[in-house]
ChimeraX commands (.cxc) that place a marker at each C-alpha (Angstrom):
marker #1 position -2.46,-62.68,-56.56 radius 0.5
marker #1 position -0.72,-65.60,-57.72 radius 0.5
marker #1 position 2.64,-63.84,-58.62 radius 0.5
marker #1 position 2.85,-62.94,-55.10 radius 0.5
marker #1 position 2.77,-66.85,-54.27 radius 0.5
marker #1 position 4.99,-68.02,-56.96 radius 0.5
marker #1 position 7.49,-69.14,-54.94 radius 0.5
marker #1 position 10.27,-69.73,-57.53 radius 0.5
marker #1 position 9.56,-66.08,-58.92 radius 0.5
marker #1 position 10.75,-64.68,-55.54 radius 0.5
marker #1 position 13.67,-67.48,-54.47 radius 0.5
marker #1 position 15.21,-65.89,-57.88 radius 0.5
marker #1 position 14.66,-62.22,-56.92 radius 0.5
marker #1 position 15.86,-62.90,-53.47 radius 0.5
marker #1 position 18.84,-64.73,-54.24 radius 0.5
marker #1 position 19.56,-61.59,-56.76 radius 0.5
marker #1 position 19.31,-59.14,-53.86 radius 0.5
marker #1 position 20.90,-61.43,-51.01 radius 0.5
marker #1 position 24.30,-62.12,-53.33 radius 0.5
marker #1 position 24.63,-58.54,-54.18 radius 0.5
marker #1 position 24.30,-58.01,-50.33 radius 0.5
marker #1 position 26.92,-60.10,-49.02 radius 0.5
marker #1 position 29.76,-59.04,-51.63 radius 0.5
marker #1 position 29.97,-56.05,-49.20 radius 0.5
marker #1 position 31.42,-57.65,-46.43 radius 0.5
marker #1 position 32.54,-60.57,-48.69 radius 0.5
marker #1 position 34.94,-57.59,-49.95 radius 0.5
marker #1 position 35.41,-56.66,-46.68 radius 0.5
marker #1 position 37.15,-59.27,-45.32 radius 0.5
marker #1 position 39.27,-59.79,-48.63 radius 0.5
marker #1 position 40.46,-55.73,-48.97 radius 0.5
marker #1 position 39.68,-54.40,-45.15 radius 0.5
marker #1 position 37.77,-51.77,-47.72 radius 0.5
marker #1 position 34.21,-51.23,-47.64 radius 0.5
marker #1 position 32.26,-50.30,-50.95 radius 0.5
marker #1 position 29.04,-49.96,-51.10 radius 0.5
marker #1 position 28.99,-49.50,-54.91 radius 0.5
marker #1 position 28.87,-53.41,-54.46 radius 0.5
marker #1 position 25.77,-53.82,-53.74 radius 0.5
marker #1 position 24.49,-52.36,-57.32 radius 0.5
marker #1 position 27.48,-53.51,-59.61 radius 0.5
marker #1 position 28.15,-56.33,-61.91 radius 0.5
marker #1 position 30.96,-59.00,-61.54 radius 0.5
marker #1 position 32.51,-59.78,-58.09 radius 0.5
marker #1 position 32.14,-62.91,-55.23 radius 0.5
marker #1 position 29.69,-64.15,-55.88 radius 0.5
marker #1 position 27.93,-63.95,-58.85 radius 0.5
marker #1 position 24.32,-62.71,-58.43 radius 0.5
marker #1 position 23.19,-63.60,-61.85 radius 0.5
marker #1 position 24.73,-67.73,-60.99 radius 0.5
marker #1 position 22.38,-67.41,-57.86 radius 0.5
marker #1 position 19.51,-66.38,-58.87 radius 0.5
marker #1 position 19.49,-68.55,-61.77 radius 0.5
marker #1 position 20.10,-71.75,-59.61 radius 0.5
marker #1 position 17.63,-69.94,-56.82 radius 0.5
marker #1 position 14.73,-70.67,-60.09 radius 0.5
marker #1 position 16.10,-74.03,-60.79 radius 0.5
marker #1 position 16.00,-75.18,-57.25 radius 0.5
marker #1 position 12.83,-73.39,-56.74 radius 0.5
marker #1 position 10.91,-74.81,-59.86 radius 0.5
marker #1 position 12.45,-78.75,-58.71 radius 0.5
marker #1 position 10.81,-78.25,-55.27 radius 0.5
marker #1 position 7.56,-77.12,-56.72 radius 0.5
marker #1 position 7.11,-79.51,-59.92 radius 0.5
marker #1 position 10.20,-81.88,-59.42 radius 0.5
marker #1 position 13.22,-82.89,-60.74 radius 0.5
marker #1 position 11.63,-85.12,-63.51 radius 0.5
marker #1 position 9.23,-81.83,-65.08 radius 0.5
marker #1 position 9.56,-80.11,-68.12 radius 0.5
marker #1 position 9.70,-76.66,-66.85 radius 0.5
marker #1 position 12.57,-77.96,-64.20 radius 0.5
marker #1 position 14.02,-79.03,-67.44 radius 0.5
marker #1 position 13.79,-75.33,-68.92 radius 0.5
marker #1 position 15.11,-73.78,-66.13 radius 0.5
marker #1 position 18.24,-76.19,-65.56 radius 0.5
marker #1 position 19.33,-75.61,-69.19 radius 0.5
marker #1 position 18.24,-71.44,-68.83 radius 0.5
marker #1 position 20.53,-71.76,-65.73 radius 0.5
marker #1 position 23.84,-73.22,-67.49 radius 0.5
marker #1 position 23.59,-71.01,-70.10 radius 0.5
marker #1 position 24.23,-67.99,-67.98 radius 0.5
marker #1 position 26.40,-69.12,-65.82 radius 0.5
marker #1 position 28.49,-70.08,-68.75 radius 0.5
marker #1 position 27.51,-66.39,-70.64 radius 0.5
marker #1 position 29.00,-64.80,-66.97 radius 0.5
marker #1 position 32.34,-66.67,-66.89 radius 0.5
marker #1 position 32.81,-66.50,-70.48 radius 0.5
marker #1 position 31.52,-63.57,-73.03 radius 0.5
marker #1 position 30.99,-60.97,-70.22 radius 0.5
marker #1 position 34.93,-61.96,-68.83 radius 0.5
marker #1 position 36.05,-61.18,-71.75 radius 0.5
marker #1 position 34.29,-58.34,-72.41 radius 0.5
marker #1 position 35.75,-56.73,-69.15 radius 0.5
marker #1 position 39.06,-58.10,-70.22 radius 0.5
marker #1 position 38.96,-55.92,-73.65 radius 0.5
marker #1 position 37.75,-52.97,-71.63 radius 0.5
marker #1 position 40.81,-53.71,-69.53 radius 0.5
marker #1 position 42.94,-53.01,-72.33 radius 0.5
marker #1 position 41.13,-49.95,-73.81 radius 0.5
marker #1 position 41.66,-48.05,-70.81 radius 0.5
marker #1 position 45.23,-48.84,-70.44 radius 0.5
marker #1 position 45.06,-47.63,-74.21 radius 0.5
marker #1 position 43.05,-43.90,-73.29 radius 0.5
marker #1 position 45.67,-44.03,-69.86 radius 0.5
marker #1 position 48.33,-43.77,-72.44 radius 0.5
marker #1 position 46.17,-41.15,-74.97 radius 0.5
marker #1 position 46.30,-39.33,-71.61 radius 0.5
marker #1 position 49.55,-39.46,-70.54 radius 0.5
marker #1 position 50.47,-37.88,-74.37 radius 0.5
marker #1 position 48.36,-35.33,-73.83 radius 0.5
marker #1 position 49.89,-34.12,-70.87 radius 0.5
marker #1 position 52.83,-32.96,-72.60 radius 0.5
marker #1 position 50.97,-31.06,-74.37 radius 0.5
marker #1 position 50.11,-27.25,-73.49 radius 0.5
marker #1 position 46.59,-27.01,-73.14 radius 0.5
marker #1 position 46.51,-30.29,-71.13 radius 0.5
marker #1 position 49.42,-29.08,-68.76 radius 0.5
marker #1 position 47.47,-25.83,-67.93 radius 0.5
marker #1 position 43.90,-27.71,-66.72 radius 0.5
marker #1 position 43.25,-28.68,-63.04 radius 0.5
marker #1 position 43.46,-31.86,-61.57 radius 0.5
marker #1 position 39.66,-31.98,-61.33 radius 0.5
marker #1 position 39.25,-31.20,-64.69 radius 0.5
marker #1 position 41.71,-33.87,-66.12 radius 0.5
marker #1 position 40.25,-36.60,-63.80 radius 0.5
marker #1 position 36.84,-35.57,-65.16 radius 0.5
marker #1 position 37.99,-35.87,-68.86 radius 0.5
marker #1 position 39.08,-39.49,-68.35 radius 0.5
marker #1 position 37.04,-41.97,-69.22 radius 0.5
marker #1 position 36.87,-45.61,-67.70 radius 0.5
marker #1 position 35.00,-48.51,-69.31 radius 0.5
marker #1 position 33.46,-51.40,-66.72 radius 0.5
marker #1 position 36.28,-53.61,-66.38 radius 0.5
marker #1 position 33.81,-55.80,-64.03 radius 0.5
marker #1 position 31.92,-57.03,-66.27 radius 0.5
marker #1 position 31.75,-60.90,-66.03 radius 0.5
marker #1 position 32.70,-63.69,-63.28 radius 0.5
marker #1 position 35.72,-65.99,-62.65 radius 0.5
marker #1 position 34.15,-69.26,-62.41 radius 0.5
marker #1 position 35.31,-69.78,-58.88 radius 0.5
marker #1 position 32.48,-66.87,-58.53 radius 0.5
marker #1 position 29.98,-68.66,-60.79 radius 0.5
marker #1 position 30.14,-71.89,-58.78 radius 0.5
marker #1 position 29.82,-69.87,-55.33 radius 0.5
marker #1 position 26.87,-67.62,-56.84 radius 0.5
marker #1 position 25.34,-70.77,-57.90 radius 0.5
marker #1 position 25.83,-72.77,-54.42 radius 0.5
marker #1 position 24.50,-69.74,-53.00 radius 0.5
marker #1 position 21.38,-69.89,-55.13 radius 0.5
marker #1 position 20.50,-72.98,-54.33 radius 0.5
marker #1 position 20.84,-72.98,-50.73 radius 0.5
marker #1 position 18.97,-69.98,-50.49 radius 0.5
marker #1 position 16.03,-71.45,-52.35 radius 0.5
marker #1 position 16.45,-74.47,-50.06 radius 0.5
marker #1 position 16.87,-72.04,-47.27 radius 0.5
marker #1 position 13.18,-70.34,-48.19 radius 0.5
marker #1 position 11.59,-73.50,-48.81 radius 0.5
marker #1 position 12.55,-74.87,-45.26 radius 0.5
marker #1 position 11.09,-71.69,-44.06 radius 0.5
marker #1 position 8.26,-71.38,-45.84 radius 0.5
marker #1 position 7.10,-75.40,-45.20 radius 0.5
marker #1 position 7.71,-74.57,-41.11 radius 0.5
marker #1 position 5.14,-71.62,-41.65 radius 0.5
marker link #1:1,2 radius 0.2
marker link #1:2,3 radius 0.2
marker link #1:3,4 radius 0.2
marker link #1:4,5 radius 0.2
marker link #1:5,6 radius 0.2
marker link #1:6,7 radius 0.2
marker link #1:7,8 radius 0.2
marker link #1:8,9 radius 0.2
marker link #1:9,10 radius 0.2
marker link #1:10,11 radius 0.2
marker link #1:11,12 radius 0.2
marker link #1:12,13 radius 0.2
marker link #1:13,14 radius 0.2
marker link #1:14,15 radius 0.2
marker link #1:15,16 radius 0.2
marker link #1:16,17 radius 0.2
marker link #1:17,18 radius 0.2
marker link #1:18,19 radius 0.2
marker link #1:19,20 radius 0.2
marker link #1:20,21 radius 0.2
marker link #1:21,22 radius 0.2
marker link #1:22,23 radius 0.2
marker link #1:23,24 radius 0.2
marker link #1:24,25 radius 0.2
marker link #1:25,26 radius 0.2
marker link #1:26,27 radius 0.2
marker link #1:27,28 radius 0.2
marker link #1:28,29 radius 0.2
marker link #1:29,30 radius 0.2
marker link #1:30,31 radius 0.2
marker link #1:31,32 radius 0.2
marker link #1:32,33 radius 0.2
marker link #1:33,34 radius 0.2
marker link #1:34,35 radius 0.2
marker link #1:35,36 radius 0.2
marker link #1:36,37 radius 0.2
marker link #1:37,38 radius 0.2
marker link #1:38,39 radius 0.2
marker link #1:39,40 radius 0.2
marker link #1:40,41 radius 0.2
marker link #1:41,42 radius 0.2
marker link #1:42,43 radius 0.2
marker link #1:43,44 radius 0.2
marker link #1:44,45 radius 0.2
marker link #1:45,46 radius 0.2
marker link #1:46,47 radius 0.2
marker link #1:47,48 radius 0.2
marker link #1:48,49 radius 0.2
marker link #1:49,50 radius 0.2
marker link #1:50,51 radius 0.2
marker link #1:51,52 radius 0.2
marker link #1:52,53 radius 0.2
marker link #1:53,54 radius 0.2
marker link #1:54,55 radius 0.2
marker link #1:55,56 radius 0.2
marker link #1:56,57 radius 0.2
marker link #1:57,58 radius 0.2
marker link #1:58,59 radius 0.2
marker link #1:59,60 radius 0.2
marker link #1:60,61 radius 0.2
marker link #1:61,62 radius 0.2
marker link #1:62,63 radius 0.2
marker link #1:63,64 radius 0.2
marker link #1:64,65 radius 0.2
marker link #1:65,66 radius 0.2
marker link #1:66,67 radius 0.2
marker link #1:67,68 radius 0.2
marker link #1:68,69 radius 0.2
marker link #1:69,70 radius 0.2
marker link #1:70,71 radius 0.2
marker link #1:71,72 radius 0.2
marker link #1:72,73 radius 0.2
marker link #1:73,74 radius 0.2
marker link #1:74,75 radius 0.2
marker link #1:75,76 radius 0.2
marker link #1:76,77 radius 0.2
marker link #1:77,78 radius 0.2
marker link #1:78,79 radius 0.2
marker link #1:79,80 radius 0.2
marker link #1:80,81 radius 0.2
marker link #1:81,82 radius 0.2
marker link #1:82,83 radius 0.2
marker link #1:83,84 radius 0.2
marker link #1:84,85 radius 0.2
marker link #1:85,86 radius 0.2
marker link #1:86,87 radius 0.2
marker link #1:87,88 radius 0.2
marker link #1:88,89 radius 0.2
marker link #1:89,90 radius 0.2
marker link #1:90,91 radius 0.2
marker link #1:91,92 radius 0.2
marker link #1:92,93 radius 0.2
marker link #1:93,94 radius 0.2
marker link #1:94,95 radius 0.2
marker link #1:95,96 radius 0.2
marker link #1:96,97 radius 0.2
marker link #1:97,98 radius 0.2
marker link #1:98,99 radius 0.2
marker link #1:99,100 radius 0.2
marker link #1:100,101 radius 0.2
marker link #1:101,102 radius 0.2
marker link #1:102,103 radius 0.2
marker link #1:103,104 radius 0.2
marker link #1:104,105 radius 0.2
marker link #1:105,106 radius 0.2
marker link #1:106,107 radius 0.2
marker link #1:107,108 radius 0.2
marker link #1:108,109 radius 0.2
marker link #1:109,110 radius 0.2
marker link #1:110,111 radius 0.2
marker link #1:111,112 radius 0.2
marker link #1:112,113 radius 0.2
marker link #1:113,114 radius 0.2
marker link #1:114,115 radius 0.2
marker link #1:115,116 radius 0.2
marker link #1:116,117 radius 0.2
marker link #1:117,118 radius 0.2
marker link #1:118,119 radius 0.2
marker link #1:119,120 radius 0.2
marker link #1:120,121 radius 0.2
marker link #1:121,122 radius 0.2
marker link #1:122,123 radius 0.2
marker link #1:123,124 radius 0.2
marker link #1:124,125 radius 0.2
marker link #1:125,126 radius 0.2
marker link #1:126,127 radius 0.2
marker link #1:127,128 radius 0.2
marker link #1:128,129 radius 0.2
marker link #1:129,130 radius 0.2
marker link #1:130,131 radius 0.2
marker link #1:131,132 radius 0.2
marker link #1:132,133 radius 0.2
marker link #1:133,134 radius 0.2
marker link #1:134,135 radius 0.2
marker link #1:135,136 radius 0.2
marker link #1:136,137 radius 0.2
marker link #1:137,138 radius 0.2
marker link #1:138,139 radius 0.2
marker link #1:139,140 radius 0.2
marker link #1:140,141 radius 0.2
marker link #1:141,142 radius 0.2
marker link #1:142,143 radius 0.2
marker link #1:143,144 radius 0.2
marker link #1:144,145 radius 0.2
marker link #1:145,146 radius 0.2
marker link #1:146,147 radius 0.2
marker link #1:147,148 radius 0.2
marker link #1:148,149 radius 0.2
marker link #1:149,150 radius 0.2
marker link #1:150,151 radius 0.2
marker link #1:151,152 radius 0.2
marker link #1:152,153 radius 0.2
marker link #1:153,154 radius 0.2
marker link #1:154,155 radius 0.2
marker link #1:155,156 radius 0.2
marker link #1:156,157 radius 0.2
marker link #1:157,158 radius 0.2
marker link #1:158,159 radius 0.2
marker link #1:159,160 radius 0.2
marker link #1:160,161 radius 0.2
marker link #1:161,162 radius 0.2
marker link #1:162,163 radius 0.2
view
């Protein structure tokens, strides 16, 4: 029963599910698109793995305070993500930017080819393959996934003490 009452458990979970939620209309306001694929991807405004992370941090300060070891833990656990979305996973999308411009142009050559000439559209389209370019954050993401983690947590804890 007690992991249903660990409070910093579920600001982190929450903040996960509540950052993936609003890059929906986040994107809608930016594009006048709606995509729902949003709500389960990686990368994009704001970063769901920078709010949950501060969502724990914030969490674990309220219960055990700023001054505790495991507040400690989850500060440093925190910065090292955030830093692991803006960097390593940015530039992983950025190489898989270039190796589909690379198997756009393997494409294109085999166009003028006969057998690829005498496929369908469909059939081309399926043949293509696209690597995650969306892989990591900008940090102007990163710094709004982690302000919205730790308002959230704030958010629950208000909530929760009014309860």
């Amino acid at each position: 029963m007690d992991l249903l009452l660990n409070f910093p458990l579920w600001a982190a979970f929450s903040a996960i599910f509540f950052a993936q939620l609003i890059k929906v209309p986040i994107h809608y306001l930016v594009t006048r698109k709606t995509d729902w694929s949003l709500l389960t991807s990686t990368g994009g405004m704001p970063s769901s793995h920078s709010a949950a992370v501060t969502a724990l941090a914030t969490a674990v300060a309220l219960d055990t305070g700023l001054g505790s070891t495991p507040f400690a833990i989850t500060a440093i656990f925190a910065m090292i993500v955030m830093y692991d979305a803006k960097g390593i996973r940015r530039q992983a999308g950025e190489q898989a930017a270039v190796l589909n411009r690379l198997s756009a142009d393997f494409q294109k050559m085999l166009e003028e080819t006969k057998v690829w000439r005498n496929k369908s559209q469909t059939q081309k389209e399926k043949e293509i393959i696209n690597l995650k370019e969306l892989l990591g954050h900008k940090p102007i993401e990163v710094f709004f996934g982690g302000l919205t983690g730790i308002i959230w947590a704030l958010v629950l804890d208000y909530i929760i003490n009014i309860l």
